[in-house]
Jmol script that loads the backbone (N, CA, C; Angstrom):
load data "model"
ATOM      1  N   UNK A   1     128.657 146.067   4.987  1.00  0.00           N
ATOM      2  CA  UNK A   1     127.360 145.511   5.264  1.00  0.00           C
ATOM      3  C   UNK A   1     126.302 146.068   4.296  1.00  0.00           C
ATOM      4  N   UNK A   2     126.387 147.250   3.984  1.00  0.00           N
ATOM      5  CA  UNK A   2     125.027 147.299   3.091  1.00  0.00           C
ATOM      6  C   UNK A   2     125.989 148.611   1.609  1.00  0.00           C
ATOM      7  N   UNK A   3     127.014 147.421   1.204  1.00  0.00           N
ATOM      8  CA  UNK A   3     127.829 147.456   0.008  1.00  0.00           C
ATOM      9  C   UNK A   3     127.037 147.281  -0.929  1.00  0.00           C
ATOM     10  N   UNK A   4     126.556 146.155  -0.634  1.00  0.00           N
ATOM     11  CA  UNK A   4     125.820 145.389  -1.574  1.00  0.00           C
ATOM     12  C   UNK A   4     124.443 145.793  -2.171  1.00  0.00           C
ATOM     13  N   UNK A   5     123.979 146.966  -1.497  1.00  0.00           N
ATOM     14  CA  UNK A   5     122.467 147.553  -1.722  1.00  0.00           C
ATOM     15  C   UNK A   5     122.150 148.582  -2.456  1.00  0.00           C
ATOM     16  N   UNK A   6     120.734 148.665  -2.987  1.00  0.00           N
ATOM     17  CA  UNK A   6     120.855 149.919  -4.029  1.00  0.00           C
ATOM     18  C   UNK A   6     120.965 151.283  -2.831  1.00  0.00           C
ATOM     19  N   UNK A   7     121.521 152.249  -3.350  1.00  0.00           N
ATOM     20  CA  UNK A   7     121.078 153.067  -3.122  1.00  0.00           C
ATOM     21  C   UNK A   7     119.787 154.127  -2.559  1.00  0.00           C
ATOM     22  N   UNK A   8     118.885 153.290  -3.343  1.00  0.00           N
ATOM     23  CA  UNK A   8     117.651 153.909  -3.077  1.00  0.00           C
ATOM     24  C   UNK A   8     117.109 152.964  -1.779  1.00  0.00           C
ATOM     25  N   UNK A   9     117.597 151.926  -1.413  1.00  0.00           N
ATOM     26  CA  UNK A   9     117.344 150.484  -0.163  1.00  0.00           C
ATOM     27  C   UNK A   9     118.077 151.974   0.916  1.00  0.00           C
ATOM     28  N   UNK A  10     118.990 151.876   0.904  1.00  0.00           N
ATOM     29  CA  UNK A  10     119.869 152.583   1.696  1.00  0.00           C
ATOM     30  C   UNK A  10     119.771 154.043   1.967  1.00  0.00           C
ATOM     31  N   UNK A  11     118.962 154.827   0.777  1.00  0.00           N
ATOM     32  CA  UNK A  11     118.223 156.147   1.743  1.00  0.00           C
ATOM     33  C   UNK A  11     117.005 155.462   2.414  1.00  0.00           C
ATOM     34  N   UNK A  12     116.740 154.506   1.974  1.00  0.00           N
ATOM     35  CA  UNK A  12     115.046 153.738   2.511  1.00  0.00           C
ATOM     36  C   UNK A  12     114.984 153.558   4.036  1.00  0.00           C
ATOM     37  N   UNK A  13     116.332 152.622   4.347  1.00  0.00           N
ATOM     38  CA  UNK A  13     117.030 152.537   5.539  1.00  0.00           C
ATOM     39  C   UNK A  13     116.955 153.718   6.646  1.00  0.00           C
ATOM     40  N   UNK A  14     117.935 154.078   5.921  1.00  0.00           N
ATOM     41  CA  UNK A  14     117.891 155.379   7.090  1.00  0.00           C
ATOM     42  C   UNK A  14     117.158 156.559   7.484  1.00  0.00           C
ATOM     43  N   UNK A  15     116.058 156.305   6.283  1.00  0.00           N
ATOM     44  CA  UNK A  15     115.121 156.967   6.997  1.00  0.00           C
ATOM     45  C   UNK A  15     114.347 156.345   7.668  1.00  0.00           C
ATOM     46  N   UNK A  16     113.717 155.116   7.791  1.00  0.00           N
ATOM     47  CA  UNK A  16     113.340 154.610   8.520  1.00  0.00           C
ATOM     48  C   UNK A  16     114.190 154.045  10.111  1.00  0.00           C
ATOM     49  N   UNK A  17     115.099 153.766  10.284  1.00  0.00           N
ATOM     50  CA  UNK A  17     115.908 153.820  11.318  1.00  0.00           C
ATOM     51  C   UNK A  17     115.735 155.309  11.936  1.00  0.00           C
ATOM     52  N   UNK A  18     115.695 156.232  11.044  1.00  0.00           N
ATOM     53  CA  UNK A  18     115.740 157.623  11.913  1.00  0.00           C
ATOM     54  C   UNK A  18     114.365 157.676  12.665  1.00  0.00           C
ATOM     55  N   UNK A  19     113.616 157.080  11.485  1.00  0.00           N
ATOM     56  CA  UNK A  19     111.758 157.477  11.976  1.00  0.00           C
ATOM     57  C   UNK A  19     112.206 156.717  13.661  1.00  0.00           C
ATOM     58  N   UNK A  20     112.454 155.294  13.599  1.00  0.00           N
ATOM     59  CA  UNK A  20     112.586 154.472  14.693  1.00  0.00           C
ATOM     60  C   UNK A  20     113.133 155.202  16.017  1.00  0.00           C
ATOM     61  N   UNK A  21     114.294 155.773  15.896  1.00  0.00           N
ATOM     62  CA  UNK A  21     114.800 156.746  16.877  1.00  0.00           C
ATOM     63  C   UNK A  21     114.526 157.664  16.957  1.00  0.00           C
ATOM     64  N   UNK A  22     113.492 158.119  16.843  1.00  0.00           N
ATOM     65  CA  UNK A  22     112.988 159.465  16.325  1.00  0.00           C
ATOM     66  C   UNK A  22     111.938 159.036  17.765  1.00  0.00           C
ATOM     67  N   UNK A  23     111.134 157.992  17.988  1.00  0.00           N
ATOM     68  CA  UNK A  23     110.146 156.757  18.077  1.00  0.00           C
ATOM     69  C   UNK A  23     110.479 156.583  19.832  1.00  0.00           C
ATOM     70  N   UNK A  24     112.095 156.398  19.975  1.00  0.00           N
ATOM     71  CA  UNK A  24     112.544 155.695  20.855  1.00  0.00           C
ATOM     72  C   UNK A  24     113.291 156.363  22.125  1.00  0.00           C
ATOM     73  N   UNK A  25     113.582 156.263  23.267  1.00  0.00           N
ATOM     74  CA  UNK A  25     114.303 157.070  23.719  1.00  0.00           C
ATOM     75  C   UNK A  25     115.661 156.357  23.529  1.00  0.00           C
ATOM     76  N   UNK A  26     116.778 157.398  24.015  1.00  0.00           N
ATOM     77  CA  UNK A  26     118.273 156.902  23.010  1.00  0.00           C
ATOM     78  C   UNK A  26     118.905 155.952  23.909  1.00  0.00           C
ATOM     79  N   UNK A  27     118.491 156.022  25.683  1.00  0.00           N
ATOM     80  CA  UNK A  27     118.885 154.796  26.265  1.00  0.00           C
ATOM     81  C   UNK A  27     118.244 153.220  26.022  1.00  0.00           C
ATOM     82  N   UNK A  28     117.144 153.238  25.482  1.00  0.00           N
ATOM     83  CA  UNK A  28     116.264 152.122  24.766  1.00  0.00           C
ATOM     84  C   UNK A  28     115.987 151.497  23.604  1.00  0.00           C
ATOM     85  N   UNK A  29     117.316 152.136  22.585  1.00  0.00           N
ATOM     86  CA  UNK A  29     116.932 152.048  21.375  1.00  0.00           C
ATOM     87  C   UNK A  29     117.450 150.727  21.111  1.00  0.00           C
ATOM     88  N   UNK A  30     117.817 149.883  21.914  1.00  0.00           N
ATOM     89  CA  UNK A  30     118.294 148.842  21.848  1.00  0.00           C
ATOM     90  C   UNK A  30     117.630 147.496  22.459  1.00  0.00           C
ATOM     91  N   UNK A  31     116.553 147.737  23.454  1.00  0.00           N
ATOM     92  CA  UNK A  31     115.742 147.036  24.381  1.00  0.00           C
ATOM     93  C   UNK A  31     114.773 146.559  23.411  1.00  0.00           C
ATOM     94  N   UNK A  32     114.601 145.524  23.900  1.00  0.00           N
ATOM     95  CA  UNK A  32     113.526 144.299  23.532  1.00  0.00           C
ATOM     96  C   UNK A  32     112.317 144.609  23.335  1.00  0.00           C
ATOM     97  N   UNK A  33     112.198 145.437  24.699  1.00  0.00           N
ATOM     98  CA  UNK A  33     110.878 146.380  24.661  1.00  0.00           C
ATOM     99  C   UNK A  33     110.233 147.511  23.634  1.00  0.00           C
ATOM    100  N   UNK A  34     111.333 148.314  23.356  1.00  0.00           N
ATOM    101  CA  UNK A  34     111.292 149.085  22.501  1.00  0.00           C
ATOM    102  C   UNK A  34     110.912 148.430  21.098  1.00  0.00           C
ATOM    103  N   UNK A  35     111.663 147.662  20.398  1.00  0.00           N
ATOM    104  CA  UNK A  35     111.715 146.668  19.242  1.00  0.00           C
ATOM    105  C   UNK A  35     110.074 146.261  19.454  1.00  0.00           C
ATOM    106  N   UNK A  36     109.918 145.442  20.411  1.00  0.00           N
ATOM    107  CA  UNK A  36     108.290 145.277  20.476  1.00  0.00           C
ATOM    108  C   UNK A  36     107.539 146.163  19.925  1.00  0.00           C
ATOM    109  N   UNK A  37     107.640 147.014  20.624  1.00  0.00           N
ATOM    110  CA  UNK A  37     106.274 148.189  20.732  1.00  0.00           C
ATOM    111  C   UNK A  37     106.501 148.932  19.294  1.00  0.00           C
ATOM    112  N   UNK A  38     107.626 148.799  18.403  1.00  0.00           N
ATOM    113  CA  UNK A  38     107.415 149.713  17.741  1.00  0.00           C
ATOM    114  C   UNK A  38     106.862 148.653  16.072  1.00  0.00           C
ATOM    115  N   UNK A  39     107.456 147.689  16.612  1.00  0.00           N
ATOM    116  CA  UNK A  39     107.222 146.382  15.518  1.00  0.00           C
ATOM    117  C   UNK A  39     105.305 146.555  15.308  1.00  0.00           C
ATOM    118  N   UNK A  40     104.787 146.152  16.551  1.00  0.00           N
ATOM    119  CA  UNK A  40     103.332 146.388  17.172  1.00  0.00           C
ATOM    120  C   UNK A  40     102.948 147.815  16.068  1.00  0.00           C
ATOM    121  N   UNK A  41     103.717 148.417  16.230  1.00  0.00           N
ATOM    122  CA  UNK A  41     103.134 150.011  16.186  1.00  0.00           C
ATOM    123  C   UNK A  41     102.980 149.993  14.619  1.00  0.00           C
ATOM    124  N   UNK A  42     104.492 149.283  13.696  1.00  0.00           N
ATOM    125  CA  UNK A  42     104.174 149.570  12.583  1.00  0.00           C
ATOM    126  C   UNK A  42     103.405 148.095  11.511  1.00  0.00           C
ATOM    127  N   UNK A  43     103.348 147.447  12.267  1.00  0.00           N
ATOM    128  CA  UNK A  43     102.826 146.119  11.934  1.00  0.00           C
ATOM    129  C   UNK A  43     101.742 146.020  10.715  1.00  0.00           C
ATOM    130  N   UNK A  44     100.787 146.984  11.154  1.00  0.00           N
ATOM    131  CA  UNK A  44     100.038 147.494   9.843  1.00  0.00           C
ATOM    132  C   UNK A  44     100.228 147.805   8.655  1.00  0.00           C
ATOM    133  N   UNK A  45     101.263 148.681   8.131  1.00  0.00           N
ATOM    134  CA  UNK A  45     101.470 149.635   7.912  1.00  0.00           C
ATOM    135  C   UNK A  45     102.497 148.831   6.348  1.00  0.00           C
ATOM    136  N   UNK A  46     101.537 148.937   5.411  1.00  0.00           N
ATOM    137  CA  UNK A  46     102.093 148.177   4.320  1.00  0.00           C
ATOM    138  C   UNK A  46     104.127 147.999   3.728  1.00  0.00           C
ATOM    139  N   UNK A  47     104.400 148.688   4.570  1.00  0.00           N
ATOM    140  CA  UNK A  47     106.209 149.021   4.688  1.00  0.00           C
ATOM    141  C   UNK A  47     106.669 148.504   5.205  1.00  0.00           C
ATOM    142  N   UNK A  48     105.938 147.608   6.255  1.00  0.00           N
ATOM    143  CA  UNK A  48     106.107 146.935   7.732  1.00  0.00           C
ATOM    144  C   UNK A  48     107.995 145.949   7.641  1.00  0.00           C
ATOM    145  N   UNK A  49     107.615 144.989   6.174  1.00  0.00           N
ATOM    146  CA  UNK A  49     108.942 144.481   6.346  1.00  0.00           C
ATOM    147  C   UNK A  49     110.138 144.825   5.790  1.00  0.00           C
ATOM    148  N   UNK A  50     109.870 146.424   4.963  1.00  0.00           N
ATOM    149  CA  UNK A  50     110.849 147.166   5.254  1.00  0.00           C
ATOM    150  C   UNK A  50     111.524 147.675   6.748  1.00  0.00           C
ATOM    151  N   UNK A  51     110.702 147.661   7.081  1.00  0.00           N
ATOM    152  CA  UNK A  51     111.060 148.267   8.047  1.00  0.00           C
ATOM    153  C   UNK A  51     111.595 147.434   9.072  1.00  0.00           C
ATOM    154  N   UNK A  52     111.384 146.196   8.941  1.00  0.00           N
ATOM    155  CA  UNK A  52     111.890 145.385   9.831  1.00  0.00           C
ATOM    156  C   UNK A  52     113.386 144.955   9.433  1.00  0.00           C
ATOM    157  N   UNK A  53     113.550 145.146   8.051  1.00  0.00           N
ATOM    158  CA  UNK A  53     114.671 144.530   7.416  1.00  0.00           C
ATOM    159  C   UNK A  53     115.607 145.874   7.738  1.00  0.00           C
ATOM    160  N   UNK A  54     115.284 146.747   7.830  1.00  0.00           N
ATOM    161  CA  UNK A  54     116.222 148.391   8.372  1.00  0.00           C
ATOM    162  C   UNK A  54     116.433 148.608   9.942  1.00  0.00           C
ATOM    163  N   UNK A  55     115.517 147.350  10.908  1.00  0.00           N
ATOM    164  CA  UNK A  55     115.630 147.525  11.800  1.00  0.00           C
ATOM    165  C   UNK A  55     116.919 146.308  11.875  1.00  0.00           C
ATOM    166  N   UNK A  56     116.934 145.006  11.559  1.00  0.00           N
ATOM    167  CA  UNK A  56     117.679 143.998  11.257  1.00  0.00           C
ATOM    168  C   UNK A  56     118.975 144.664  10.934  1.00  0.00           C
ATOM    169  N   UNK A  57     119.343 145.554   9.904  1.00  0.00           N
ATOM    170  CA  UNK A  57     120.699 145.861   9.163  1.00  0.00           C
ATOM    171  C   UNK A  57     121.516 146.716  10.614  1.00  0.00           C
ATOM    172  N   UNK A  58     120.523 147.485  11.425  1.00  0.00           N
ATOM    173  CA  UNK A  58     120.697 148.598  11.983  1.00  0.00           C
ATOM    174  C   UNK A  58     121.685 147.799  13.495  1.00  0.00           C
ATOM    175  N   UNK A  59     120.660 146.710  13.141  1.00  0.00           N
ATOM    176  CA  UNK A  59     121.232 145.726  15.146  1.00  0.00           C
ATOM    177  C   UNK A  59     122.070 144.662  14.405  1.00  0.00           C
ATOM    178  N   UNK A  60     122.446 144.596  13.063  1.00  0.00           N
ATOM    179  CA  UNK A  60     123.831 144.306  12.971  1.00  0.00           C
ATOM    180  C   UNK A  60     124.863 145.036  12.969  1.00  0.00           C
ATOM    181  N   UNK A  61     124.512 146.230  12.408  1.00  0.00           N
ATOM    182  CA  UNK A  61     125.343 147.384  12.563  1.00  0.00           C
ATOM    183  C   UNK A  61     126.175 147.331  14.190  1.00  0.00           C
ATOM    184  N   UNK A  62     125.031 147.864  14.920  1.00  0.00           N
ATOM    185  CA  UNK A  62     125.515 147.589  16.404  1.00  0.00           C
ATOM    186  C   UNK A  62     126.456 146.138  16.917  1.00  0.00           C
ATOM    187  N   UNK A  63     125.865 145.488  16.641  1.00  0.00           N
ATOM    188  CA  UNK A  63     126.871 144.113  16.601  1.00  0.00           C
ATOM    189  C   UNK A  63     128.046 143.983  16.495  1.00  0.00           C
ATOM    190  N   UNK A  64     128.227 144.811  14.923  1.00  0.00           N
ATOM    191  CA  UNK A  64     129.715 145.006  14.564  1.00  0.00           C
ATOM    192  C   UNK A  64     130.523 145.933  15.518  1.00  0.00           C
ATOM    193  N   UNK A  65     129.776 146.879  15.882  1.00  0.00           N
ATOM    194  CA  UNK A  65     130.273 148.100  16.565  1.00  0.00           C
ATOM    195  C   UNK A  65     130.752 147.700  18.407  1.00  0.00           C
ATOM    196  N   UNK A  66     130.341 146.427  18.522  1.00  0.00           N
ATOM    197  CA  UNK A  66     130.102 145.985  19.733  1.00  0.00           C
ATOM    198  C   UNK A  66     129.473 146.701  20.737  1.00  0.00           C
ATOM    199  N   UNK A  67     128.163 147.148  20.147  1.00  0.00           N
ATOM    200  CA  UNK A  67     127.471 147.461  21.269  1.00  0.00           C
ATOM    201  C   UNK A  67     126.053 147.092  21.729  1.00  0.00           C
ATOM    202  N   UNK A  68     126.041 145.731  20.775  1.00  0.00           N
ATOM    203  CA  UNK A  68     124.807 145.127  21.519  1.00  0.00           C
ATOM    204  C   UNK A  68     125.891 143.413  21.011  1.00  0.00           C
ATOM    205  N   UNK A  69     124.729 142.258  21.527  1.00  0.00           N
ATOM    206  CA  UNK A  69     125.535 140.974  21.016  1.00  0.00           C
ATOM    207  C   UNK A  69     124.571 139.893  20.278  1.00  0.00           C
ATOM    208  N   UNK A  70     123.990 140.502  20.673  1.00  0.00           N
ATOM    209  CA  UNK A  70     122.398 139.544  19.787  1.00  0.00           C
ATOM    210  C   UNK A  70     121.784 140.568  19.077  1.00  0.00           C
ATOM    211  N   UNK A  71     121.293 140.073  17.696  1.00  0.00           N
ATOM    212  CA  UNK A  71     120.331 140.836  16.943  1.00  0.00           C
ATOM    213  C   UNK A  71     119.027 140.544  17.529  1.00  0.00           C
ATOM    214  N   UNK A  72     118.645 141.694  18.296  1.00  0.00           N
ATOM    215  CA  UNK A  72     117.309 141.138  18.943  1.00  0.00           C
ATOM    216  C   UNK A  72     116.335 141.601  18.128  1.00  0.00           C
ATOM    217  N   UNK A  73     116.542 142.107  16.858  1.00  0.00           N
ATOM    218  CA  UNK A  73     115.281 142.425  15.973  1.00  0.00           C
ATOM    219  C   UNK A  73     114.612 141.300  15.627  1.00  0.00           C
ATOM    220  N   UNK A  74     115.981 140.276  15.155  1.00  0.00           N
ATOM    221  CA  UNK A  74     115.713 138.753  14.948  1.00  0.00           C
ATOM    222  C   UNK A  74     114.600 137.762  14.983  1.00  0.00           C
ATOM    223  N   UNK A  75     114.454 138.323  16.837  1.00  0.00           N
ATOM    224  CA  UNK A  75     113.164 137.228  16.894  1.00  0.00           C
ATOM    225  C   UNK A  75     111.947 138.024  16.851  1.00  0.00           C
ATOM    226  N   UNK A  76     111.874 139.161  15.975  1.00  0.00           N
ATOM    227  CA  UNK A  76     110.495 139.324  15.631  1.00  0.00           C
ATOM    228  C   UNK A  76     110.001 139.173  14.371  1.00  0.00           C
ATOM    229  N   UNK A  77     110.826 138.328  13.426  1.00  0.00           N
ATOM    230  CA  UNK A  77     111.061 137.947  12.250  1.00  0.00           C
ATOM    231  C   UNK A  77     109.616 137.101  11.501  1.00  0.00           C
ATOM    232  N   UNK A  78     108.649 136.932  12.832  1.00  0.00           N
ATOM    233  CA  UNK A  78     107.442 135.784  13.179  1.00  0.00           C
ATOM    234  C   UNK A  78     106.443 137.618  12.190  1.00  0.00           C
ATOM    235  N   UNK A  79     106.771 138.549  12.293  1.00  0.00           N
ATOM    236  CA  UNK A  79     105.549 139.375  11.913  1.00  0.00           C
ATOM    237  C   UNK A  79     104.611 139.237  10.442  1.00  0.00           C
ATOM    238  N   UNK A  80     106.129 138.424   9.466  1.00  0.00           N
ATOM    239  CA  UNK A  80     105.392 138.446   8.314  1.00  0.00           C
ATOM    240  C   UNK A  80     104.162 136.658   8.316  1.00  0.00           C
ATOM    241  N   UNK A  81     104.458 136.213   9.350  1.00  0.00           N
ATOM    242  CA  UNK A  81     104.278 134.816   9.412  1.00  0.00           C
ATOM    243  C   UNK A  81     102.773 135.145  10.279  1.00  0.00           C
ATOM    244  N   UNK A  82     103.107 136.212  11.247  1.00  0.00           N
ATOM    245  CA  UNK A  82     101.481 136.718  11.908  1.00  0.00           C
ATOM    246  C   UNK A  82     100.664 137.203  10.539  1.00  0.00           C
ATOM    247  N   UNK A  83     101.276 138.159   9.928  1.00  0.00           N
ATOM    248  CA  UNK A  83     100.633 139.046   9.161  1.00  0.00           C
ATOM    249  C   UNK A  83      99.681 137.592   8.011  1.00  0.00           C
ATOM    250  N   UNK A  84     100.535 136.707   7.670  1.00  0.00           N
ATOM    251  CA  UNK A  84     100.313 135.815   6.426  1.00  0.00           C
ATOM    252  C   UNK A  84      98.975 134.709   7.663  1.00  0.00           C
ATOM    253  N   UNK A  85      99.004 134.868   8.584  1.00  0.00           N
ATOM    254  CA  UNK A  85      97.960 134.063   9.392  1.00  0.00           C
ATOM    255  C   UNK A  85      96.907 134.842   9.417  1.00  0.00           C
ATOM    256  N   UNK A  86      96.798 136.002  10.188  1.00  0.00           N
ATOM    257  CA  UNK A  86      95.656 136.993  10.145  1.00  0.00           C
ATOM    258  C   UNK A  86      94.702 137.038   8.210  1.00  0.00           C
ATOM    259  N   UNK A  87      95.610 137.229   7.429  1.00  0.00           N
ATOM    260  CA  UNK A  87      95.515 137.293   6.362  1.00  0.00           C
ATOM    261  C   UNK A  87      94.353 135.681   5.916  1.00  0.00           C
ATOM    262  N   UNK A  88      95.031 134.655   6.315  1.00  0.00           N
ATOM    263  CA  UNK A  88      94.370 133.614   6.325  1.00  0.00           C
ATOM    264  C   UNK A  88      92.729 133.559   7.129  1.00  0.00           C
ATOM    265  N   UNK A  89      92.950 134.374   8.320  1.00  0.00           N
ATOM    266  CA  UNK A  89      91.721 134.159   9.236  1.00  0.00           C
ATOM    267  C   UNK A  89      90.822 135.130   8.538  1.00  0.00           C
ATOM    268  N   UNK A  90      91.208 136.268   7.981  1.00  0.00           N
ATOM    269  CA  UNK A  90      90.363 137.190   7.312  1.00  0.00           C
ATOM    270  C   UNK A  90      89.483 136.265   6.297  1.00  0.00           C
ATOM    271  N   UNK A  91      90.571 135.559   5.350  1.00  0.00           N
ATOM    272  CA  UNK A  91      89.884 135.076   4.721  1.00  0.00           C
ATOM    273  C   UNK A  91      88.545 134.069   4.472  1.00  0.00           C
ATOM    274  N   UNK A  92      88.772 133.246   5.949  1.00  0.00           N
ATOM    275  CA  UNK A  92      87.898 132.276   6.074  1.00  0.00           C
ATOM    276  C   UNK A  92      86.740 133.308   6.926  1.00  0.00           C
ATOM    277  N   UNK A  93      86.860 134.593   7.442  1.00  0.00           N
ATOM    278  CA  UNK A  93      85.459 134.879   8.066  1.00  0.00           C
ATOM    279  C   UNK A  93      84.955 135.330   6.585  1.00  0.00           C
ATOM    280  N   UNK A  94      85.501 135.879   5.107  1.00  0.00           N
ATOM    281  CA  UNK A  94      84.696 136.328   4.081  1.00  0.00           C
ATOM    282  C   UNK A  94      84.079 134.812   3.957  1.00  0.00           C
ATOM    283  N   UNK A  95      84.853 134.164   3.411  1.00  0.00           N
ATOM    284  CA  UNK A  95      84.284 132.827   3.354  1.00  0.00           C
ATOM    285  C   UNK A  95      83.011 132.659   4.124  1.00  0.00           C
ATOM    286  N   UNK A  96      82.648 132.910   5.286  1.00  0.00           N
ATOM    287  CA  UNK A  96      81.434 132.459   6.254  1.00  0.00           C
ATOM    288  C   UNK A  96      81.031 133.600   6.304  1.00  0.00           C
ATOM    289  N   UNK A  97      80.893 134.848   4.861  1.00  0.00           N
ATOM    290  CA  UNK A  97      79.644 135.233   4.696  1.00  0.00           C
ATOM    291  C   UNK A  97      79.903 136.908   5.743  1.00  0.00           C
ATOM    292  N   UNK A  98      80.714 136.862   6.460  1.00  0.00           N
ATOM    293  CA  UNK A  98      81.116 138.253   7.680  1.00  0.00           C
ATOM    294  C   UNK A  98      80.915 138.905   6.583  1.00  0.00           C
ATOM    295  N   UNK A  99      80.555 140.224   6.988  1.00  0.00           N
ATOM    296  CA  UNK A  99      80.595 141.588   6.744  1.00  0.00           C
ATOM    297  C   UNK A  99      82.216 142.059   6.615  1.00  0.00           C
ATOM    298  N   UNK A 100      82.409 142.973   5.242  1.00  0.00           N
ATOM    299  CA  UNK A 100      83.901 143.480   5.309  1.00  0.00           C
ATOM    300  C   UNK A 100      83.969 144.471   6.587  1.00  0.00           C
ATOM    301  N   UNK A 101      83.275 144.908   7.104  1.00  0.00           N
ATOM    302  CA  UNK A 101      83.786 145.607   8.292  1.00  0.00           C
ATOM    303  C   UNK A 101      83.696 144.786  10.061  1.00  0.00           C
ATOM    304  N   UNK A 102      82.951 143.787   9.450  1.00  0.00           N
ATOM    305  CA  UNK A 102      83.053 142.808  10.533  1.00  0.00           C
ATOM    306  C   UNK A 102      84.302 141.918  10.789  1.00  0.00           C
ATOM    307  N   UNK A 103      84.652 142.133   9.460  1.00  0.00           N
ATOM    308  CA  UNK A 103      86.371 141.507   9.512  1.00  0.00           C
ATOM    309  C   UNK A 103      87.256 142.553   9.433  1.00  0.00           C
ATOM    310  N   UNK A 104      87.154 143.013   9.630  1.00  0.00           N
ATOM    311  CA  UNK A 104      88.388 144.669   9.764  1.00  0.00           C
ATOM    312  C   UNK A 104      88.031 144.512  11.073  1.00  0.00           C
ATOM    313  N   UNK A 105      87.208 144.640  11.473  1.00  0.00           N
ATOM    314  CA  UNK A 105      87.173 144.898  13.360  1.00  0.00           C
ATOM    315  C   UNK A 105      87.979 143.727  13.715  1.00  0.00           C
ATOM    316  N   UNK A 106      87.811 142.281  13.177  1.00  0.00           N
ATOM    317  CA  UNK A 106      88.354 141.610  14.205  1.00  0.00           C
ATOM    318  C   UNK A 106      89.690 141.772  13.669  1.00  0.00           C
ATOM    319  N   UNK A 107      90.042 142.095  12.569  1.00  0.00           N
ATOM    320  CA  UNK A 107      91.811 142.059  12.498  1.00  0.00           C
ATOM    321  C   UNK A 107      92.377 143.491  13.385  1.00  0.00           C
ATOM    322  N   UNK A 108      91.434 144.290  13.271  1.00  0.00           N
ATOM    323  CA  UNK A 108      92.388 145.366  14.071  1.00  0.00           C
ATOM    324  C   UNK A 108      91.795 145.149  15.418  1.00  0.00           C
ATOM    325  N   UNK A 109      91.200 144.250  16.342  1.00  0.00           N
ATOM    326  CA  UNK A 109      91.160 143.950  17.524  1.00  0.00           C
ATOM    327  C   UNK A 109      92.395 142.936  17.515  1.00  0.00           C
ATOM    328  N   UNK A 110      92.880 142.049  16.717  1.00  0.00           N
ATOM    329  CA  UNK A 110      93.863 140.881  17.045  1.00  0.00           C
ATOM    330  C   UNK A 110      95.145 141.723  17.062  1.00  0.00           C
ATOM    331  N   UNK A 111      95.077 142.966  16.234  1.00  0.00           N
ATOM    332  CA  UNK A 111      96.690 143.516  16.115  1.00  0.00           C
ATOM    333  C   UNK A 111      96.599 144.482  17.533  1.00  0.00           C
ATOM    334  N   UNK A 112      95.565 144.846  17.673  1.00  0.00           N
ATOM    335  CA  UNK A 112      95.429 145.522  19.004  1.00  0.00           C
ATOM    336  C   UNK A 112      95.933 145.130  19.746  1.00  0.00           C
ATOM    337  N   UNK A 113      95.215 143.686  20.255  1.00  0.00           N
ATOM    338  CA  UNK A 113      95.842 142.437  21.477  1.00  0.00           C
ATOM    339  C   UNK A 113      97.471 142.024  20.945  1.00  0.00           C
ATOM    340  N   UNK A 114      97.632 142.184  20.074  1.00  0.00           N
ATOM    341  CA  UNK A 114      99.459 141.794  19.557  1.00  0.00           C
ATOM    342  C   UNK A 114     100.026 143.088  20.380  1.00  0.00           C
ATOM    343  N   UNK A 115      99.539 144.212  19.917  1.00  0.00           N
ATOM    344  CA  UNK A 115     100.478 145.202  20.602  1.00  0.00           C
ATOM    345  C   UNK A 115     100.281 144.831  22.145  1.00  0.00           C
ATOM    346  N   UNK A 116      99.141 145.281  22.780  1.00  0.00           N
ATOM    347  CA  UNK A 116      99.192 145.243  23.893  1.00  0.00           C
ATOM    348  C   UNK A 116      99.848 144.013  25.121  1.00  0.00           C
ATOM    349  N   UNK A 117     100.235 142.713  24.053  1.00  0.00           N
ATOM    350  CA  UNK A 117     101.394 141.822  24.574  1.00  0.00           C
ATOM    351  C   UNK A 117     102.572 141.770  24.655  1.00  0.00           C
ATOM    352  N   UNK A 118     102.444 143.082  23.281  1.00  0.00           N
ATOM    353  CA  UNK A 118     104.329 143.418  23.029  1.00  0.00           C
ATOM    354  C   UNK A 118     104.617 144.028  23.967  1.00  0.00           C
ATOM    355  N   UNK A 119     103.768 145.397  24.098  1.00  0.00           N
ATOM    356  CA  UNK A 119     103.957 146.434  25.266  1.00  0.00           C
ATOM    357  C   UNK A 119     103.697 145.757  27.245  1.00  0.00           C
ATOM    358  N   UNK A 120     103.688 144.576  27.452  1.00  0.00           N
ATOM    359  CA  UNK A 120     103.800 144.197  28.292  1.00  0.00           C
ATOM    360  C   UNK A 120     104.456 142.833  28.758  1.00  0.00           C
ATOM    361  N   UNK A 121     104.715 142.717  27.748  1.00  0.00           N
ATOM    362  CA  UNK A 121     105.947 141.487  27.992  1.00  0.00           C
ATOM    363  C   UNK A 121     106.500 141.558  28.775  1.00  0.00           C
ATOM    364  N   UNK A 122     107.001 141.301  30.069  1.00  0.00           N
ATOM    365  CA  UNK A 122     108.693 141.094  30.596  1.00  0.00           C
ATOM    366  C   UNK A 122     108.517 139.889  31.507  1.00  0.00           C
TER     367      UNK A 122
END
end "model"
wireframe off; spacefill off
backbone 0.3
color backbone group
């Protein structure tokens, strides 16, 4: 599975998978919930779809291993598609003249409300 990758992808990986479990408790590292909240958590965080792509390799890993059966990282695959929307809405409040910190507030109020849906989902 990750034959095919540089080297430097693959210390990238696992350190980030470690950060993740590091993150998680070890009966949850597999829950929906968890994946949420931490997606939420790093969503910002210019590495973000590294990190999603190390979370992806990690719940195929498990897959193979048979110990989960769905890649449930999968369906949070929508973050770069949030991120590329927010990105859009930023743009149209410069457009209408907002203040750069008037648009930082509302993007980190919208990622706020993202987490706080992740972290209460069920």
């Amino acid at each position: 599975m990750l034959q095919n990758l540089n080297p430097n992808t693959i210390r990238s990986y696992t350190s980030d998978i470690n950060q993740y479990l590091q993150s998680t408790p070890e009966s949850q590292a597999f829950s929906q919930k968890s994946i949420n909240a931490y997606i939420a958590k790093i969503s910002q965080d210019e590495n973000s779809s590294r990190y999603i792509s190390a979370l992806n390799k990690f719940c195929e890993f498990a897959i193979d291993q048979g110990i989960i059966k769905n890649n449930i990282a999968k369906s949070n695959n929508s973050l770069q598609e949030t991120k590329t929307l927010i990105e859009k809405y930023k743009l149209s409040l410069f457009k209408k003249n907002k203040s750069p910190k008037t648009v930082e507030n509302y993007s980190s109020d919208i990622y706020q409300f993202i987490d706080w849906l992740n972290q209460n989902a069920d």
